[in-house]
C-alpha positions in Angstrom: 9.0 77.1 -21.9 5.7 76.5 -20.9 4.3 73.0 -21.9 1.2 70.8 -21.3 2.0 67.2 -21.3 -0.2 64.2 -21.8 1.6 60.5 -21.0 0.1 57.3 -21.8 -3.4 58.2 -23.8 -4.5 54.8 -25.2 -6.6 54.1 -28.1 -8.2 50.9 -29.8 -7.9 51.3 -33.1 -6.9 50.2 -36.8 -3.9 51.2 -38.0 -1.3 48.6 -40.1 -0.2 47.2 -43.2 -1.8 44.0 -42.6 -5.6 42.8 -43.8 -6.0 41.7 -40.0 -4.8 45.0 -38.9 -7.4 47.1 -40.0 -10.0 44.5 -39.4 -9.1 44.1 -35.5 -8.2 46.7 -33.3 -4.9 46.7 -31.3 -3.7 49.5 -28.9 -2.2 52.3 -29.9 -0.5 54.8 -27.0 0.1 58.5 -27.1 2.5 60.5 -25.2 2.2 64.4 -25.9 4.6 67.5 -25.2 2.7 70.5 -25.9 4.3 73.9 -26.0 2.2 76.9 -25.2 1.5 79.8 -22.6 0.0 79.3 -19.9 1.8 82.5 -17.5 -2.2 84.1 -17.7 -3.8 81.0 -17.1 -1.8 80.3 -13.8 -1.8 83.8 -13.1 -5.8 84.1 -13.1 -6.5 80.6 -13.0 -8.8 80.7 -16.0 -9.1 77.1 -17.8 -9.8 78.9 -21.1 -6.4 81.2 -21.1 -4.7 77.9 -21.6 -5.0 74.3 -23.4 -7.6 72.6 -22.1 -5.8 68.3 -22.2 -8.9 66.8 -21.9 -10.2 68.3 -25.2 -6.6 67.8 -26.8 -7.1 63.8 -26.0 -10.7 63.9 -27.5 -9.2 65.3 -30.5 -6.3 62.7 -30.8 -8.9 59.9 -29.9 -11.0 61.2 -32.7 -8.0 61.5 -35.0 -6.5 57.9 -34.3 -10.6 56.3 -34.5 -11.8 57.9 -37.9 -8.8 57.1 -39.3 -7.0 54.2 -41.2 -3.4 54.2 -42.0 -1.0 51.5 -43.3 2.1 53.7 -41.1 2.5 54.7 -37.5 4.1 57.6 -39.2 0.8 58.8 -41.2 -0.5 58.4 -37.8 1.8 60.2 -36.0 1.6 63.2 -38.6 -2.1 63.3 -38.7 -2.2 63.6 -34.9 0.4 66.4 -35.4 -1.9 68.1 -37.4 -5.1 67.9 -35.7 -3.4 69.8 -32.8 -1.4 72.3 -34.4 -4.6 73.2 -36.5 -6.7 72.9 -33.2 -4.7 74.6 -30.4 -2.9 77.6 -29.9 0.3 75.8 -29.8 3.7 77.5 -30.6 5.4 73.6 -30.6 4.6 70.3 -29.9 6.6 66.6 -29.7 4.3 63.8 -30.6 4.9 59.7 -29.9 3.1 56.9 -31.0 3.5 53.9 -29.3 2.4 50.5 -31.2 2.9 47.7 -28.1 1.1 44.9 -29.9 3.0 45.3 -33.4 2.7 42.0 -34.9 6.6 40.7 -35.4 7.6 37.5 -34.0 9.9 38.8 -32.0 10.5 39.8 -28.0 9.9 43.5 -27.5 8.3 46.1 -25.2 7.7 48.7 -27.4 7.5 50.4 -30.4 7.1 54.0 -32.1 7.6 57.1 -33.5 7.7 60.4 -32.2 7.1 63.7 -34.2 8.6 67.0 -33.6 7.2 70.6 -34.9 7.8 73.9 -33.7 5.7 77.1 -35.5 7.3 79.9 -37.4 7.0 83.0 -38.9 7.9 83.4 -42.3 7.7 85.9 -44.9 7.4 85.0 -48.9 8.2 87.2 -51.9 5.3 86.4 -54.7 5.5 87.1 -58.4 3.8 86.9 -61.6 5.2 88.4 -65.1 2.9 86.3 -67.6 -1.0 85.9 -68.3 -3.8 86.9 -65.4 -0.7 88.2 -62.9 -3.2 89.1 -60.0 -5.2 86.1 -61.3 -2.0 84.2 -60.0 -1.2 85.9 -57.0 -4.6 85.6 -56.2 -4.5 81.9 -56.4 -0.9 81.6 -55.1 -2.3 83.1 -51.6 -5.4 80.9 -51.8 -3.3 77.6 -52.2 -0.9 79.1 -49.6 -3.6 78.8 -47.2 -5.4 75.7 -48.0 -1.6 73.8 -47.3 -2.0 72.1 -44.4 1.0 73.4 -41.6 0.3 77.0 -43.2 -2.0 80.3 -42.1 -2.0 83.3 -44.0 -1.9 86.0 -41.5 -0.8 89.0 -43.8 -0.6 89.9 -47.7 0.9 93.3 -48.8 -0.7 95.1 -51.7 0.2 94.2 -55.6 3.0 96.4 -56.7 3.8 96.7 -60.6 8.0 96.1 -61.0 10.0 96.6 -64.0 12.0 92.6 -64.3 15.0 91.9 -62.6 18.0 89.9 -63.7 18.1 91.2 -67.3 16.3 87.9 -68.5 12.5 88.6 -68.4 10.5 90.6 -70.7 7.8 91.7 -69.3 7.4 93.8 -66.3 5.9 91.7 -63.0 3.5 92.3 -60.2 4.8 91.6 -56.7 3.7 91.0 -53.2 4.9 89.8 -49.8 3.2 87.0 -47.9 3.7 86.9 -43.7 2.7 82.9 -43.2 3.1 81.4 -39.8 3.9 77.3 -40.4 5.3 74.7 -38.6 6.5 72.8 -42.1 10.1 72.5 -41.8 11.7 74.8 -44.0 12.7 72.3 -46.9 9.0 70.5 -46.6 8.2 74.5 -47.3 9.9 74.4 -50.1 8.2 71.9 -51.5 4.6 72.7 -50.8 5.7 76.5 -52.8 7.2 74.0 -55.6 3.4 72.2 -56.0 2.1 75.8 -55.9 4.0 77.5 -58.4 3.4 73.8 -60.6 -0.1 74.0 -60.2 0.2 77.9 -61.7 2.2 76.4 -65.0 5.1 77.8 -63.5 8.0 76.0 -66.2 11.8 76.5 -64.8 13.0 76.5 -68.6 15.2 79.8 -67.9 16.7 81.7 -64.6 15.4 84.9 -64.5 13.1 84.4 -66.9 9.2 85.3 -67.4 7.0 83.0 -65.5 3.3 82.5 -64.7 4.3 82.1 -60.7 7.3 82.7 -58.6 7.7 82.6 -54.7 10.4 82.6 -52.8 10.9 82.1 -49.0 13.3 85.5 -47.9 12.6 84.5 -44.0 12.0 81.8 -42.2 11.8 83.0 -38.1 15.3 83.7 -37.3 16.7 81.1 -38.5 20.0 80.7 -41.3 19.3 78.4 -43.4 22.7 77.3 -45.9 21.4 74.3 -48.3 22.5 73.3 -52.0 18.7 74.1 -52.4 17.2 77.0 -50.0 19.4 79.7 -48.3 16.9 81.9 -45.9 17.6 84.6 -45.6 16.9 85.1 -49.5 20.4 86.2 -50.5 19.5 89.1 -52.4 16.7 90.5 -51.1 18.4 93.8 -49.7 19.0 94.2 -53.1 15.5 93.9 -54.5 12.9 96.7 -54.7 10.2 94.4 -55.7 11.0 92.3 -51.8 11.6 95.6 -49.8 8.8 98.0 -51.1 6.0 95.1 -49.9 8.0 93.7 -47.3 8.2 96.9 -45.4 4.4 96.8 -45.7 3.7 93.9 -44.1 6.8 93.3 -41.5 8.4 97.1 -41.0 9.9 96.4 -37.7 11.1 92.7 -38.7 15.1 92.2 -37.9 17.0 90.6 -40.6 19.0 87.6 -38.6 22.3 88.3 -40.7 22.4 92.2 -40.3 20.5 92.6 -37.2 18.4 95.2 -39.4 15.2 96.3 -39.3 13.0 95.7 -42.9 12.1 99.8 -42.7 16.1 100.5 -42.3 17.0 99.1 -45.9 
């Protein structure tokens, strides 16, 4: 795999938990791995086909100057961020190096280093109460204001009789195609605060609600957790994921059946 890598960037700046800390700057340092292809670049030697580290370091210098966090972590994401959202990047390992950390203690170093790698995924969205497109609607505009996620495809709004016996009213249904490089649980969370913000209540399984997304694929990966399995367990057995999956993502292969979406 292809990576740019940038060693040793260092920045003055005002990042700790301490009064003094964000009153005086200390040095921060920067090491970079950043994942991304180049083949074209080399191939035609054309600076623009690839990521130009020069403007990647003016963007973490900006990042770690206009900024003022109590954490090297916070740091570390927000640099994470900047890039991800900046560069065509497919993944990236980020370190942030604190030499002059104020403990009374011998040390050469300290830090924290960052990994993220981007995905594909593909949601299943759902509404069976109130303004249902209304929520959609807002469900995909949240979606892509979430930092770490970019829309890139949204099938059309199906009408679906409910499943699960539960619900009373029929729902309207879509599929999502996201590209993110939130870990699959942090995902999971950032769909929780979605469906929340829609006045999504979990008072009965299967039942009518204002909001519902699930995540049925996440890349290729398997995904076995007391909280998320991915792939969505029964999607091959849900109409209201196939019909707008098959949409969006026809020729996407199931990891567990080695199917194509159009197959089922």
């Amino acid at each position: 795999m292809n990576a740019v890598k940038i060693r040793g960037l260092e920045i003055n700046a005002r990042h700790g938990v301490y009064g003094f800390e964000k009153s005086s700057p200390q040095l921060f340092v920067i090491d970079a791995d950043l994942y991304t292809d180049f083949y074209s670049a080399a191939k035609n030697d054309d600076l623009s086909a690839t990521v130009n580290y020069s403007e990647v370091c003016n963007a973490l210098i900006k990042t770690v100057m206009e900024n003022t966090f109590n954490l090297i972590e916070t740091l570390a994401y927000a640099c994470v961020n900047a890039l991800m959202d900046g560069f065509p990047l497919t993944s990236l390992s980020l370190t942030v190096y604190k030499p002059e950390a104020p403990m009374k203690i011998k040390f050469s170093n300290v830090g924290v280093t960052v990994a993220v790698e981007r995905e594909r995924a593909f949601l299943s969205i759902g509404s069976s109460v109130g303004d249902k497109k209304g929520y959609l609607d807002k469900a995909v505009k949240l979606l892509g204001e979430t930092q770490g996620i970019t829309v890139k495809k949204v099938s059309s709004y199906i009408e679906t009789e409910p499943y699960g016996g539960v619900a009373e009213n029929k729902f309207l249904n879509c599929a999502a195609e996201i590209s993110t490089y939130l870990p699959p649980l942090k995902l999971l969370e950032e769909i929780h605060r979605i469906e929340a913000e829609c006045g999504r209540e979990r008072l009965v399984r299967w039942g009518d609600r204002t909001l519902d997304i699930d995540i049925i694929f996440y890349g290729q990966k398997i995904i076995r957790e007391d909280t998320l399995s991915v792939p969505h367990p029964e999607y091959a057995e849900r109409d209201f994921v196939l019909v707008p999956l098959k949409e969006i993502a026809p020729e996407f292969v199931c990891p567990l059946t080695f199917k194509k979406i159009n197959s089922f």
